[in-house]
PDB file of N, CA, C and O in Angstrom:
ATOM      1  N   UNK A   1     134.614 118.241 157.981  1.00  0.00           N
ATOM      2  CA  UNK A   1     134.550 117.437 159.174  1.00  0.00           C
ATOM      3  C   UNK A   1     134.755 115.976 158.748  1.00  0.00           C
ATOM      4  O   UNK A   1     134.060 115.589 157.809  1.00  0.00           O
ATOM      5  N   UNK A   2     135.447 115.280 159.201  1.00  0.00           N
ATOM      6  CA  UNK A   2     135.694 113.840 158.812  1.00  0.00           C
ATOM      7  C   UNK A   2     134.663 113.179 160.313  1.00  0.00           C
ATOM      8  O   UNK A   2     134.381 113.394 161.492  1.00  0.00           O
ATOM      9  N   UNK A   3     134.347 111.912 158.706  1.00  0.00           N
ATOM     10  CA  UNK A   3     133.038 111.177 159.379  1.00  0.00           C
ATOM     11  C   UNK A   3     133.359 110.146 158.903  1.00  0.00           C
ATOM     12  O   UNK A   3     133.984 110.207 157.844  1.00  0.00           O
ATOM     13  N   UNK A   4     133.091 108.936 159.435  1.00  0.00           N
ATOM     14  CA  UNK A   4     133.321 107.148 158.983  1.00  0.00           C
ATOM     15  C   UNK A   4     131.655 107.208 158.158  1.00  0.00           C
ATOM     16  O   UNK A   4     130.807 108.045 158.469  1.00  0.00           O
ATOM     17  N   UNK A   5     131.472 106.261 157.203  1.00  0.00           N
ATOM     18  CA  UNK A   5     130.102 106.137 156.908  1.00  0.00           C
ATOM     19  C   UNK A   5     130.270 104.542 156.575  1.00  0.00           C
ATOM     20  O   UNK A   5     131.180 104.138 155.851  1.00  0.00           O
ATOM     21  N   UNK A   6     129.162 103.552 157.262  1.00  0.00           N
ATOM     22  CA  UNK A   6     129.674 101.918 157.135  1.00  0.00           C
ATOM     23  C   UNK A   6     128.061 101.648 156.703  1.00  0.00           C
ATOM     24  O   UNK A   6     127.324 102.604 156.463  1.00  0.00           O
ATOM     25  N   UNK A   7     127.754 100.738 156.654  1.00  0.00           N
ATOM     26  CA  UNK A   7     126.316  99.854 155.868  1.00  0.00           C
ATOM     27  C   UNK A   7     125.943  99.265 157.745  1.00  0.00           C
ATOM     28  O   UNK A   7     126.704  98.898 158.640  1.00  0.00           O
ATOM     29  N   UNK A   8     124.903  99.374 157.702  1.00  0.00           N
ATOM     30  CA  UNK A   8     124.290  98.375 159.208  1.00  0.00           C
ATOM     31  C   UNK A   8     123.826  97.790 158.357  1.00  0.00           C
ATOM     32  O   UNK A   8     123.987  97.746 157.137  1.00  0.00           O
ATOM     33  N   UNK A   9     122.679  96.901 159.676  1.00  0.00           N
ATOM     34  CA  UNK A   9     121.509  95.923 158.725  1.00  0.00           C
ATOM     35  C   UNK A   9     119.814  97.143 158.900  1.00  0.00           C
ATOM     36  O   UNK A   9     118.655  96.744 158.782  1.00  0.00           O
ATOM     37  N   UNK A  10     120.314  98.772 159.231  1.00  0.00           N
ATOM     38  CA  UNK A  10     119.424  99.512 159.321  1.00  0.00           C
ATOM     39  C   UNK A  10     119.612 100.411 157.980  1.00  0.00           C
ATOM     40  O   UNK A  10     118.938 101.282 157.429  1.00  0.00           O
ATOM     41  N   UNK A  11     120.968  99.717 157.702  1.00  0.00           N
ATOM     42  CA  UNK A  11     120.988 100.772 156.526  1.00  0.00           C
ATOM     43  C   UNK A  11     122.368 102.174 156.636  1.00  0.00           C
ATOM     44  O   UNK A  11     123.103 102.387 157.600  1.00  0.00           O
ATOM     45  N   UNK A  12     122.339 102.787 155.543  1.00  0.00           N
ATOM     46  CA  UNK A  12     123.900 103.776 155.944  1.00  0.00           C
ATOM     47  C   UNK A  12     123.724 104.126 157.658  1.00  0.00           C
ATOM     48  O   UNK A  12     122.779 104.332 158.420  1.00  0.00           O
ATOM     49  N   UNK A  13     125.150 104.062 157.754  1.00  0.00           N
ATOM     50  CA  UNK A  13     125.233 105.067 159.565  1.00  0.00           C
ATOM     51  C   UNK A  13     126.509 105.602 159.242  1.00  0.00           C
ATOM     52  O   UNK A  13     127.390 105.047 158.585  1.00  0.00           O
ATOM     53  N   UNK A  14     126.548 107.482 160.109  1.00  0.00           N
ATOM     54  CA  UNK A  14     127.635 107.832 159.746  1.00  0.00           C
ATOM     55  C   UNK A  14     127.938 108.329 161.388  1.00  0.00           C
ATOM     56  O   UNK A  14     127.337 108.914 162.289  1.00  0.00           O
ATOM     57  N   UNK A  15     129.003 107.821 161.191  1.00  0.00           N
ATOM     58  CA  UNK A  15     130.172 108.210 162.641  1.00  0.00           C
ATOM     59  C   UNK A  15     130.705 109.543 162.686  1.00  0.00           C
ATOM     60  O   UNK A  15     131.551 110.030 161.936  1.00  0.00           O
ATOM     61  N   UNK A  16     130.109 110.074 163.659  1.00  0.00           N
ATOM     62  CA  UNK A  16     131.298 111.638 163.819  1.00  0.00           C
ATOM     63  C   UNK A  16     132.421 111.862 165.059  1.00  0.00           C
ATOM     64  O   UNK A  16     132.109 112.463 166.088  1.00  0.00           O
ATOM     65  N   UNK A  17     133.335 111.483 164.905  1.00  0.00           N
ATOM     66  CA  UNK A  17     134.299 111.434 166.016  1.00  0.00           C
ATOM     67  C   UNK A  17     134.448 112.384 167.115  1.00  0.00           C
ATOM     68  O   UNK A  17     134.657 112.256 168.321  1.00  0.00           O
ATOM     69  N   UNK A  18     134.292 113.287 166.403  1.00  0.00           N
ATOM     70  CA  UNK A  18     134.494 114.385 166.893  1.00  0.00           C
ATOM     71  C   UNK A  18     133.144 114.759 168.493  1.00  0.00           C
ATOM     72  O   UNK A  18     133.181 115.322 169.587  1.00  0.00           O
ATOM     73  N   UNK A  19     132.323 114.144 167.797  1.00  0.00           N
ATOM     74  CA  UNK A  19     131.148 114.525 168.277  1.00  0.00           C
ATOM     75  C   UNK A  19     130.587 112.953 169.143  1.00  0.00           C
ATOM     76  O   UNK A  19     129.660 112.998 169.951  1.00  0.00           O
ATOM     77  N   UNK A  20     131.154 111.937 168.883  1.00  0.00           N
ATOM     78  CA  UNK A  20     131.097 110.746 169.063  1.00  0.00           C
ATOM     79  C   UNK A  20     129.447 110.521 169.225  1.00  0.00           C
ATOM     80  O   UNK A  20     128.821 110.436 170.282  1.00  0.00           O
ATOM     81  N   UNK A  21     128.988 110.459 168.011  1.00  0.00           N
ATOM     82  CA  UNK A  21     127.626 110.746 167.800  1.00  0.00           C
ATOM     83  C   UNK A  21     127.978 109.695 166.189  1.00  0.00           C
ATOM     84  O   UNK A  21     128.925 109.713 165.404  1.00  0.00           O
ATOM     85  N   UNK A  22     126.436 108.694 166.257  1.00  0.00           N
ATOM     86  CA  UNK A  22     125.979 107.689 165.514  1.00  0.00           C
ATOM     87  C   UNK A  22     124.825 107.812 165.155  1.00  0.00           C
ATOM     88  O   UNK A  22     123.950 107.737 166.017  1.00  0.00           O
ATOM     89  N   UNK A  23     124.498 108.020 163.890  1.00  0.00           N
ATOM     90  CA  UNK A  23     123.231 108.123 163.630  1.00  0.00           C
ATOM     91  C   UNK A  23     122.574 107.095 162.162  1.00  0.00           C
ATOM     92  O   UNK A  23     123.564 106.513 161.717  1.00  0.00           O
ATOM     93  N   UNK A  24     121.642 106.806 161.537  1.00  0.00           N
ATOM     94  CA  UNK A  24     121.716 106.248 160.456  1.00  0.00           C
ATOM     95  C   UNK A  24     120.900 107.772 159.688  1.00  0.00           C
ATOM     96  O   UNK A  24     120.219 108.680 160.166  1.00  0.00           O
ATOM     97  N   UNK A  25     121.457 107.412 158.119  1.00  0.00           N
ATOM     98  CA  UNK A  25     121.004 108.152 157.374  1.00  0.00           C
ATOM     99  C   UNK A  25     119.799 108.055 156.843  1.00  0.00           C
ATOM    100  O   UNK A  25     119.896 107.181 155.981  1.00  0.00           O
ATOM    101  N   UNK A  26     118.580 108.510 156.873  1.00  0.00           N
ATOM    102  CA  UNK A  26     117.097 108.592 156.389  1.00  0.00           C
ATOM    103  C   UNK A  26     116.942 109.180 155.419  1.00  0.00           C
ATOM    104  O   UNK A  26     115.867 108.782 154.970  1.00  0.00           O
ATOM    105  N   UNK A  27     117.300 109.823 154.852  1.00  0.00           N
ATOM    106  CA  UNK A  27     116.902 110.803 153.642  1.00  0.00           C
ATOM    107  C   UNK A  27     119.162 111.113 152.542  1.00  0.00           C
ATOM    108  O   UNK A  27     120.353 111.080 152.852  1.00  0.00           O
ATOM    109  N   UNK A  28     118.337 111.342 151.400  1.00  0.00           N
ATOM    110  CA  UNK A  28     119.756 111.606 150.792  1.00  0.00           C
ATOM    111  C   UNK A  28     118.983 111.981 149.280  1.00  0.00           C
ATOM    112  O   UNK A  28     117.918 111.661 148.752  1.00  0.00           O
ATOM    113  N   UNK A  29     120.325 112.968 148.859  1.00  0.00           N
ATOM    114  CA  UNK A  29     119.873 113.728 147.285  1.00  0.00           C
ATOM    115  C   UNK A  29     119.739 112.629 146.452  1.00  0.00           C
ATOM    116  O   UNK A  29     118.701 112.418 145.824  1.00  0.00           O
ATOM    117  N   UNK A  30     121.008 111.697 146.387  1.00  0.00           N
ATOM    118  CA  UNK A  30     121.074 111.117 145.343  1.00  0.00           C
ATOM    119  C   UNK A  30     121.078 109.424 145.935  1.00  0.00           C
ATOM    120  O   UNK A  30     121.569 109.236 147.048  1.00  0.00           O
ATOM    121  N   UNK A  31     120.673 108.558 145.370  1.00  0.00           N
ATOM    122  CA  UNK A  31     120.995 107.159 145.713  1.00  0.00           C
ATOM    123  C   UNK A  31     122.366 106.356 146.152  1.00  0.00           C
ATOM    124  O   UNK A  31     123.045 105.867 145.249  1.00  0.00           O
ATOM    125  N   UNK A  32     122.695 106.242 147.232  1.00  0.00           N
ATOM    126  CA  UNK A  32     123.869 105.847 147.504  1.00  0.00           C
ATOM    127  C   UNK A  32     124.298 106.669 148.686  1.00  0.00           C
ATOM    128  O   UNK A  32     124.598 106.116 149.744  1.00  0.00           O
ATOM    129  N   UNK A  33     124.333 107.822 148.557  1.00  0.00           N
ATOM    130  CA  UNK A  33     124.301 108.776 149.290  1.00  0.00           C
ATOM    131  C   UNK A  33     125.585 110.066 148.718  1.00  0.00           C
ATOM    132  O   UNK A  33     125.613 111.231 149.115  1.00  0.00           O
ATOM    133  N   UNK A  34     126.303 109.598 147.971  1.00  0.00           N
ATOM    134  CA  UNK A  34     127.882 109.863 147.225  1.00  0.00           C
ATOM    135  C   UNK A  34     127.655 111.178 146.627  1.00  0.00           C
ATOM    136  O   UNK A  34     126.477 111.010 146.314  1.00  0.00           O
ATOM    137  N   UNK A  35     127.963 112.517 146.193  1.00  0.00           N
ATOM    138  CA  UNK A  35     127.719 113.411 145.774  1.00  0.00           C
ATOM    139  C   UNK A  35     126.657 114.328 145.755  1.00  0.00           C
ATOM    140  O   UNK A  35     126.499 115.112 144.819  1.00  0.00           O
ATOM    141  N   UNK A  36     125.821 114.270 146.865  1.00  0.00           N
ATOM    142  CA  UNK A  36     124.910 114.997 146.787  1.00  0.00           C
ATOM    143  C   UNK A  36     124.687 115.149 148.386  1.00  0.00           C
ATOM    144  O   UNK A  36     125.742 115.011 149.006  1.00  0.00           O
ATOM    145  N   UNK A  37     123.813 115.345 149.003  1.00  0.00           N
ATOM    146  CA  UNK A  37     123.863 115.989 150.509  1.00  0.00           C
ATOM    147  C   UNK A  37     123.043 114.336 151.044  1.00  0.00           C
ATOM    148  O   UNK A  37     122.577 113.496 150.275  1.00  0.00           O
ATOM    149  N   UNK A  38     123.078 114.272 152.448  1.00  0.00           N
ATOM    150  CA  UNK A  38     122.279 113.211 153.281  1.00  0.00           C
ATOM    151  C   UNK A  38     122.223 113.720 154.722  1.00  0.00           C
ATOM    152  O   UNK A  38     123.142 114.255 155.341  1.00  0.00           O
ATOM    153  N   UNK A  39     120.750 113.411 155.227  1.00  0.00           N
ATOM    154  CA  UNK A  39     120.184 113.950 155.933  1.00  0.00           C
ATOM    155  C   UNK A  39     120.174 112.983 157.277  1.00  0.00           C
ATOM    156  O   UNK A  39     119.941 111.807 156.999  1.00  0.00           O
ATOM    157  N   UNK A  40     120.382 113.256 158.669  1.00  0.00           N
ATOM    158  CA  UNK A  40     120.867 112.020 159.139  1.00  0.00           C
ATOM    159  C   UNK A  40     119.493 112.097 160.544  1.00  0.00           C
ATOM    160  O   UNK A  40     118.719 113.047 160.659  1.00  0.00           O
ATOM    161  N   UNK A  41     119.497 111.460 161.015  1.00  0.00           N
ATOM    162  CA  UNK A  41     118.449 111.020 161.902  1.00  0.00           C
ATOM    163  C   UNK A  41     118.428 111.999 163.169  1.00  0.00           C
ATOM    164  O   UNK A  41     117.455 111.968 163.922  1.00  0.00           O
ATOM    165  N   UNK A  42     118.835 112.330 163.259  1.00  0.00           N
ATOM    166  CA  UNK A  42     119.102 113.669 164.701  1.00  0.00           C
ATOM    167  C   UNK A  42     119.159 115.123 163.670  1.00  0.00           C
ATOM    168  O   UNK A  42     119.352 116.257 164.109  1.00  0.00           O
ATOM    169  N   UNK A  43     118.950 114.783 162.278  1.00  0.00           N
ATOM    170  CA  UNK A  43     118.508 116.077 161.488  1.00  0.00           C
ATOM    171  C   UNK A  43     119.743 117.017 161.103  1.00  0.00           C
ATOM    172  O   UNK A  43     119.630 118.236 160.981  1.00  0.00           O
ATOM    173  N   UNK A  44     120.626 116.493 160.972  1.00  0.00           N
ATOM    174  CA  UNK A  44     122.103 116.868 160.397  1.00  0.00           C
ATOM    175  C   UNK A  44     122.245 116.641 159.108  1.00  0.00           C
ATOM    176  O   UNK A  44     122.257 115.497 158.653  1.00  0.00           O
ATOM    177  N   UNK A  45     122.388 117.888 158.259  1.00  0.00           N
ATOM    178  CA  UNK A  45     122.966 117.575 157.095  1.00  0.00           C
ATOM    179  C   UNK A  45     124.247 117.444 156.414  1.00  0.00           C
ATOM    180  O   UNK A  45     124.819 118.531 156.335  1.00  0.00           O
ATOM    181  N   UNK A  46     124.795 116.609 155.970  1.00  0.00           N
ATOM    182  CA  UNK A  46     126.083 116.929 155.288  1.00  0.00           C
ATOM    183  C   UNK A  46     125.992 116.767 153.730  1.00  0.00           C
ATOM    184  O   UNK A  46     125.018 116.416 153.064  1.00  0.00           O
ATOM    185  N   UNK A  47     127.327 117.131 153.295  1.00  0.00           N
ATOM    186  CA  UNK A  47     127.312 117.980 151.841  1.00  0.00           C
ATOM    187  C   UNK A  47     128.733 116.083 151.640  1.00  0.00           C
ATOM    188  O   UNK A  47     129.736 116.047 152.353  1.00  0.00           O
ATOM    189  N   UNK A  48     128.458 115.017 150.740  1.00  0.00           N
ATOM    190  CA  UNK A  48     128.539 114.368 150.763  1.00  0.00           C
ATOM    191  C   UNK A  48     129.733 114.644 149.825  1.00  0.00           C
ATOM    192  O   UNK A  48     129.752 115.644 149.108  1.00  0.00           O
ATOM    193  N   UNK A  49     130.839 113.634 149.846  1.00  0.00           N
ATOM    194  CA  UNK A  49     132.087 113.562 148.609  1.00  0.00           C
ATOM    195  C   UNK A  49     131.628 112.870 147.975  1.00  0.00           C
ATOM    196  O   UNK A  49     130.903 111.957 148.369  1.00  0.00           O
ATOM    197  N   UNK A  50     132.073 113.226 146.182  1.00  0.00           N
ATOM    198  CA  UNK A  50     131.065 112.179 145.204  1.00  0.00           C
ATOM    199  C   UNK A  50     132.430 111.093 144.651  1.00  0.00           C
ATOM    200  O   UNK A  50     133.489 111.404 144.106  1.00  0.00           O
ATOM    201  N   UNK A  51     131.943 109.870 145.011  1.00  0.00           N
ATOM    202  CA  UNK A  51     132.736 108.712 144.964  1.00  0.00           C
ATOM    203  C   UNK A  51     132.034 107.704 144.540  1.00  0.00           C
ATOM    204  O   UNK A  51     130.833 107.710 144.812  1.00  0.00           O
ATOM    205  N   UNK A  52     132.482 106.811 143.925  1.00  0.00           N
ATOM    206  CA  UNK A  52     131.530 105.843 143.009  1.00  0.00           C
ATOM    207  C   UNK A  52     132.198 104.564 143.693  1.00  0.00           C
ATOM    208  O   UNK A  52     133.223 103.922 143.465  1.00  0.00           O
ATOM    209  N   UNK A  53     131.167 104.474 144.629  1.00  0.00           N
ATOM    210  CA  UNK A  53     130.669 103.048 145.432  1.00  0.00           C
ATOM    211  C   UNK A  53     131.925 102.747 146.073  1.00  0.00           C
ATOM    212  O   UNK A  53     132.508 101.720 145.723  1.00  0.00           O
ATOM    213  N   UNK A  54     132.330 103.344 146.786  1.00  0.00           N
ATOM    214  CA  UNK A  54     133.228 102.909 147.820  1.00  0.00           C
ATOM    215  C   UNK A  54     133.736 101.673 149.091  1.00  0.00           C
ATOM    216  O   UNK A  54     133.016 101.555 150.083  1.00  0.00           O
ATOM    217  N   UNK A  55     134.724 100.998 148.983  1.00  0.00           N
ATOM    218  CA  UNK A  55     134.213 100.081 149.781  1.00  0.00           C
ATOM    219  C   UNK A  55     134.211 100.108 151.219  1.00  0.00           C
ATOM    220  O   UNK A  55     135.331 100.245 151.713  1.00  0.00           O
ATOM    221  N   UNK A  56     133.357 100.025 151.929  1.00  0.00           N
ATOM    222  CA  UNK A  56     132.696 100.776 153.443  1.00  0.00           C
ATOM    223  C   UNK A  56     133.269  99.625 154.563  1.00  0.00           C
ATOM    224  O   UNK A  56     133.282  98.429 154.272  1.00  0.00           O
ATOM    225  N   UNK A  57     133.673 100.061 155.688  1.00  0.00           N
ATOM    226  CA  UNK A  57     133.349 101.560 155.926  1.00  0.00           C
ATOM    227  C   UNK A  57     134.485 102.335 155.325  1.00  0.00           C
ATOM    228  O   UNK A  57     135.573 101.831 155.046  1.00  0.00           O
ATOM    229  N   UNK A  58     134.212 103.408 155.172  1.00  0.00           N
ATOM    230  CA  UNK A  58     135.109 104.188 154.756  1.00  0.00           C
ATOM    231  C   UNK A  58     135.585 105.668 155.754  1.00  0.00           C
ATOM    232  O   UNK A  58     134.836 105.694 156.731  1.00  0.00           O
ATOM    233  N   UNK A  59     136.397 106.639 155.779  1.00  0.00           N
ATOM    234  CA  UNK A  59     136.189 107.390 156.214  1.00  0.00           C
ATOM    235  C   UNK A  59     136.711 108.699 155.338  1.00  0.00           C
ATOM    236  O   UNK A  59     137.892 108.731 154.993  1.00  0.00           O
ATOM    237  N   UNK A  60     135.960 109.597 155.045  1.00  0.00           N
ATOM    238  CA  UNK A  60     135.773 111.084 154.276  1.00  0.00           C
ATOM    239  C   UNK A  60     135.524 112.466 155.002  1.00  0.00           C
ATOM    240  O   UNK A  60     135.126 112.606 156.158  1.00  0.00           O
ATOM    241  N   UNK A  61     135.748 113.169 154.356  1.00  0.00           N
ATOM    242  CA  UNK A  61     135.877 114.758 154.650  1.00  0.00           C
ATOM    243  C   UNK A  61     134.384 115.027 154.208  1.00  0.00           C
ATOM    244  O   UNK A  61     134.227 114.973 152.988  1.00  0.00           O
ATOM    245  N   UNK A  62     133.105 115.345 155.055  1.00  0.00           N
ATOM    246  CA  UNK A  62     132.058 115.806 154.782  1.00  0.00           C
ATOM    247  C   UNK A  62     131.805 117.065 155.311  1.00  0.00           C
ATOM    248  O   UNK A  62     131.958 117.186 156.526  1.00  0.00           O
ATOM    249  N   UNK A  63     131.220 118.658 154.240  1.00  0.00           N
ATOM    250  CA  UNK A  63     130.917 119.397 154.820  1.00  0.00           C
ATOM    251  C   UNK A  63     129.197 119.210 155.966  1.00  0.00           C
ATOM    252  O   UNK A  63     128.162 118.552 155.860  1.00  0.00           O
ATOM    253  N   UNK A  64     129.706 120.127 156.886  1.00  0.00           N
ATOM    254  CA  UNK A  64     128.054 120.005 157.702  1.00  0.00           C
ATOM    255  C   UNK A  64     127.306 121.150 157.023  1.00  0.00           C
ATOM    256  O   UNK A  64     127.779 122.285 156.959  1.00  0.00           O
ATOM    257  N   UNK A  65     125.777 120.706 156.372  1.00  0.00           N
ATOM    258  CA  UNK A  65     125.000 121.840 155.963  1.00  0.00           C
ATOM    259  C   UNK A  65     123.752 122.726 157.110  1.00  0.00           C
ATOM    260  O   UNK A  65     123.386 123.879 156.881  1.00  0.00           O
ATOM    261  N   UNK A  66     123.403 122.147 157.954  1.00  0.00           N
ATOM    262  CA  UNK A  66     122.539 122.500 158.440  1.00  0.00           C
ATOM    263  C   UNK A  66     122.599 121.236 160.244  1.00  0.00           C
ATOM    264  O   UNK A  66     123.223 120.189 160.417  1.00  0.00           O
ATOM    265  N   UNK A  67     121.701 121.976 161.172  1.00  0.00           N
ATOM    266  CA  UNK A  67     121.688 121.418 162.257  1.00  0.00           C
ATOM    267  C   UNK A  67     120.121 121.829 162.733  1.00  0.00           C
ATOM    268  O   UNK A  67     119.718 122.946 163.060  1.00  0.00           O
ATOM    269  N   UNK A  68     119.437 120.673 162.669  1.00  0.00           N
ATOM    270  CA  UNK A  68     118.177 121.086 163.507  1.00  0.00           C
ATOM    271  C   UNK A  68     117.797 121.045 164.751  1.00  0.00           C
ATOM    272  O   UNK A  68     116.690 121.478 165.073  1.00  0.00           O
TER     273      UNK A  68
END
């Protein structure tokens, strides 16, 4: 699923077009959020592309892991 992910002043937020749904990210595997999964505020997980510090916003191919 392609998602934009940009910096607020709340911190990561990732855009889903598709879904035209904004959320910021609260939780993540690894620091940064880049290779490991992040957990998003409406409780969506995605399976993150591992990229070393990208300059944002950016937009990537994230799998969805889970939906609460």
């Amino acid at each position: 699923m392609k998602i934009t992910v940009r910096e607020t002043p709340k911190g990561m937020e990732v855009y889903v077009p598709k879904k035209d749904l904004e959320e910021i990210v609260v939780e993540s595997e690894k620091p940064g959020i880049w290779g490991g999964w992040a957990k998003l505020s409406n409780g969506w997980t995605f399976e993150m592309p591992d990229l070393d510090a990208p300059k944002l916003p950016i937009t990537v191919d994230a799998r969805r892991l889970s939906v609460e």
